[in-house]
N, C-alpha and C positions, 0 to 999 in steps of 0.2 A: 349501761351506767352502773359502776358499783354502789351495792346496797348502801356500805356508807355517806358516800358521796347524795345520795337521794336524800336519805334521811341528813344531813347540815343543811342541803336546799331548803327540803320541808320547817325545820327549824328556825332558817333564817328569815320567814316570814314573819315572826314575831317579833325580828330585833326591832326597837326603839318602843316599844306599845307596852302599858301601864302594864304591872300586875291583874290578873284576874280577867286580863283580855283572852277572848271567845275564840279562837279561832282555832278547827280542825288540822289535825297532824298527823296523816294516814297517807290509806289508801282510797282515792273517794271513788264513789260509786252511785247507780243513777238509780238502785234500787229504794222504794219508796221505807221509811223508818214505822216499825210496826210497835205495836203497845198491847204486852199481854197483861191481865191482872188478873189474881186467884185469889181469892178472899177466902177461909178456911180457922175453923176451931173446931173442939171436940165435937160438936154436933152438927156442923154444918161445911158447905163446902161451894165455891159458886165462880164460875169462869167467864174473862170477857175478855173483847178486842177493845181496845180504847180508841176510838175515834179522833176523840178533842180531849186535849191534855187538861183540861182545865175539869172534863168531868173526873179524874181522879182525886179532884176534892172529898166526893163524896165516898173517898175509899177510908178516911182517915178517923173510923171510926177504934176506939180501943178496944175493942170486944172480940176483934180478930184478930188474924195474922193477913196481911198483906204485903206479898208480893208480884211486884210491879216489873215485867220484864222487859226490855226495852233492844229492840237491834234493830242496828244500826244507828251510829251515833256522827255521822258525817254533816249535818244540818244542826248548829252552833244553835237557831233559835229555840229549835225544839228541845234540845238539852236543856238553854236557858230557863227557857218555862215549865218543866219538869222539875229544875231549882229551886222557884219562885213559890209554885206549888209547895215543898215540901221544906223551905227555907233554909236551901243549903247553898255554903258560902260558893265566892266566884271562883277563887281559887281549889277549891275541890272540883269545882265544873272545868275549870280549866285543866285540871290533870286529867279528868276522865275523857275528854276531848284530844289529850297527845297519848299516841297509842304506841310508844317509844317510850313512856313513862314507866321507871322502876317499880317493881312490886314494890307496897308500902303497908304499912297501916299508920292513920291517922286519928284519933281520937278526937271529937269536939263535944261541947255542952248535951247537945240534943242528938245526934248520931254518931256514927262511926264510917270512917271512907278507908276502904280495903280497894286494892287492886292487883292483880295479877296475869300470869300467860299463861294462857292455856297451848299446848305446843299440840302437832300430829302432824302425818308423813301425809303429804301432798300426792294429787295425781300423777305427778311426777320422780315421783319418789323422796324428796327433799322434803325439810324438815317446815313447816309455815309454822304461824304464830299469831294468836291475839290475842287482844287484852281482853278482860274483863276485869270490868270495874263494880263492886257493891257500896252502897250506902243503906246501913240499917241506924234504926232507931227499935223505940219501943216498940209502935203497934205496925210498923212498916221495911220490906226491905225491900230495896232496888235495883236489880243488876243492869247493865250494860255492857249489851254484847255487840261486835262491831258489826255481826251477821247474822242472820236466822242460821239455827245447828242447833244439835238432837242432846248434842252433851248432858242439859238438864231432864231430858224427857223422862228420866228414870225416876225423878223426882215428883215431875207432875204427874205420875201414874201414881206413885205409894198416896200421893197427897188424893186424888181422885179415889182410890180403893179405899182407903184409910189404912192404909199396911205400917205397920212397924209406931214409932213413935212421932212422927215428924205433926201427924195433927192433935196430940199430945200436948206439943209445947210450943215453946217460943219462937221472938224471931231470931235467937241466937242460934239455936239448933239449926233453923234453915241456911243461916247460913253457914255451921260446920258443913251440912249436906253440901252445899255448893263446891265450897271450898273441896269439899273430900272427892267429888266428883271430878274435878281439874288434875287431883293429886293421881287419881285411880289412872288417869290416861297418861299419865307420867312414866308409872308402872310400865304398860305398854310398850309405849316406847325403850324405853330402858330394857325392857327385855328381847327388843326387835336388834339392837344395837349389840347387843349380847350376843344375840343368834351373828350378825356379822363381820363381830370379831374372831369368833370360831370358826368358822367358816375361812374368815381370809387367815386365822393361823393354819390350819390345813391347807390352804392352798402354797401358803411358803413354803410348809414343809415336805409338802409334794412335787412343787416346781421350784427348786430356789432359784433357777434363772430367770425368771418372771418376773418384770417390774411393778412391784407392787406400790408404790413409795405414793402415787397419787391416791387409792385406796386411803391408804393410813392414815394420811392430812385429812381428806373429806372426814373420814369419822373422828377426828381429832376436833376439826372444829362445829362437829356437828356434838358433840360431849360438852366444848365449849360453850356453844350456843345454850346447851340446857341448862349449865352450872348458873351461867349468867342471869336467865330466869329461876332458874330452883333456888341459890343464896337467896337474894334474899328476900322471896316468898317464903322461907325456913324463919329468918327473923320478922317478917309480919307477922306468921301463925306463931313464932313465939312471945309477941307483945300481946297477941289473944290470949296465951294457955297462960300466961302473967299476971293477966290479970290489970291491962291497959285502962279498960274501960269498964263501967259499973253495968253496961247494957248485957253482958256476960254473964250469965247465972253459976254461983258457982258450983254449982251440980253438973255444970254443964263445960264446963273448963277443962274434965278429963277427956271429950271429946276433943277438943283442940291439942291437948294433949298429944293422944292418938296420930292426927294428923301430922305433927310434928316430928313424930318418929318416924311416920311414913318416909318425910320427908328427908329424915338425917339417912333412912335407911338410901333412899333412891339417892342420894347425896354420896353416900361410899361406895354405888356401886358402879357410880359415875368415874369415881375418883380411881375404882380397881380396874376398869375396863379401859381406862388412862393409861395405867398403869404398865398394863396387858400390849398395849396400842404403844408404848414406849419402848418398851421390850422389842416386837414383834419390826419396830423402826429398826432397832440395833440388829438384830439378825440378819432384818432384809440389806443392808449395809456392810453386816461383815460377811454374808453371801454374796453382794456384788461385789465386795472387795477379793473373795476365794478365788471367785469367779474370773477377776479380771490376773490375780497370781496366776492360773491358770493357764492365762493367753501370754502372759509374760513368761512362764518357766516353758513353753512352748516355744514362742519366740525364738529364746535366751537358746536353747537347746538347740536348735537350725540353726542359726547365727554362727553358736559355738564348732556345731560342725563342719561347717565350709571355711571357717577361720586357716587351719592349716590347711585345706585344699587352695583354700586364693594365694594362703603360703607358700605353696609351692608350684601352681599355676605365674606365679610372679618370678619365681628364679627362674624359670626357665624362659619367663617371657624376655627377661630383659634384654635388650639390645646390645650383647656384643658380638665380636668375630669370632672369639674362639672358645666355644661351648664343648668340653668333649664329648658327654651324653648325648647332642646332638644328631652326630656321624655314627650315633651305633645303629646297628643295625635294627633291633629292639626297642632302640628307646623311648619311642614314641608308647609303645606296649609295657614297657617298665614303669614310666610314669604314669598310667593309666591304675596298671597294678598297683604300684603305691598310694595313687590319692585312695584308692579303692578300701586298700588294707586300712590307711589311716582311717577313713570313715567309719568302716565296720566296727574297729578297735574303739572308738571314741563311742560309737552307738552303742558296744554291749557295756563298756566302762558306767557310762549313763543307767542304762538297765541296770545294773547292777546295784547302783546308787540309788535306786527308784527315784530318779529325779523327770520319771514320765511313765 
């Protein structure tokens, strides 16, 4: 079934049901939903599995930074009371629950609700995709991820050693980290895609008889698929480096900043390999087009040649009594000779024209 057609299915499970109704919009899965928390400021540092959602009451202390990592979000109660906990509205929980939900940012009184896609190339070579969703406030940030993945581990190690500035500061910084880390595999990819449009322009112009034309589309809409996440995750991190929200320090805004350019950067060079991948359409088009002049000025040229030999296989064929060429003695060898001559004549005429 196609992807589209899945995802209206999944969708139309919510028709007629209030606003703010709970209900998963994925991929579901029987894996159990795990709960990491790191609690961390300049002098301290302290890791746990959360059990029961209800003990992350006692995370909500201001004296730290608290983040709360959450994968798998396929079980609507446990998200609810993750919520309830931390007294975020239904309809945030309901976005972070449709995993088909456009990158956004949203600002509210007491936190912020970000979300995005994080893309990378499957076992199979194809491109997958999930959301991840944050919710920070002041002494707390929250990610949800649809799976346990290594993406953040970079983070919980600087945080664990104490490297760079992240146990420094705030929770606006952790989540520039966040964000920059979704951005950095962006990069990646964009340069994978790089590597195989290079790749398939040398092959056109090594074989231009090759059908390349299914190549070109897959990475057409595999460009398309990232533009569709990169816009406007470009315009969420630009409501951050804007200055959306007051939970944003503004010392800390040139980070988002930062991001942003990343962002516009991986943005044109989606737009150049587009570009490249449009171009590389038209060649391989006016190559089969050469290609097929080819068969035709080939054709056109046999055709043309037996044209006078069927000419003159036909005078002689026709059916009457009194033929004189008939009764020569020759004739049969005369006409031999002539279609012969004509042929040759017409073949060097051709050569000469280089019309072969």
């Amino acid at each position: 079934m196609p992807r589209k057609r899945q995802q209206r299915k999944r969708h139309s499970a919510k028709a007629g049901l209030p606003p703010g109704a709970l209900i998963f919009i994925g991929n579901h899965t029987e894996e159990p939903i795990t709960i990491e928390l790191i609690d961390y400021s300049i002098g301290e540092h302290a890791e746990a599995e959360i059990a029961q959602v209800k003990e992350l009451k006692e995370s909500l202390d201001t004296s730290t930074v608290s983040w709360v990592n959450v994968n798998g979000i396929h079980d609507p109660k446990v998200i609810e009371r993750i919520g309830k906990v931390y007294g975020i509205h239904k309809l945030v929980l309901e976005d972070i629950l449709d995993t088909d939900h456009r990158p956004k940012v949203e600002p509210f009184e007491d936190y912020v609700f970000f979300t995005m896609k994080m893309m990378w190339y499957g076992e199979n070579g194809d491109l997958e995709k999930e959301q991840i969703s944050i919710v920070f406030g002041k002494p707390y940030v929250l990610s949800f991820q649809e799976r346990k993945g290594d993406i953040f581990d970079p983070i919980r190690e600087r945080i664990r050693t104490d490297s760079g500035l992240i146990r420094k500061m705030g929770t606006d910084y952790l989540v520039y980290r966040l964000i920059d880390s979704v951005v950095d595999n962006y990069f990646t990819i964009v340069e994978q895609i790089e590597d195989k449009v290079e790749d398939l322009e040398e092959q056109i112009t090594a074989d231009s008889d090759a059908d390349h034309m299914q190549t070109i589309q897959y990475l057409k809409r595999e460009i398309l698929t990232l533009k569709r996440a990169l816009l406007p995750l470009r315009e969420a991190v630009s409501g951050l480096e804007k200055g959306v929200t007051e939970l944003v320090d503004p010392e800390n805004v040139k980070y988002f900043r930062d991001v942003y350019d990343h962002l516009q950067q991986i943005a044109e060079n989606l737009e150049t390999n587009r570009e490249v991948l449009s171009g590389l359409m038209d060649m391989h088009v006016a190559n089969m087009s050469n290609r097929m002049n080819q068969v035709m000025k080939v054709l056109t040229v046999i055709a043309s040649l037996f044209i006078p030999l069927t000419f003159i296989t036909g005078i002689y064929g026709m059916n009457f009594d009194y033929m004189p060429e008939l009764h020569y003695k020759y004739g049969y060898f005369g006409a031999w000779g002539l279609m012969i001559s004509v042929f040759v004549a017409m073949l060097i005429f051709f050569r000469k024209k280089k019309w072969f």
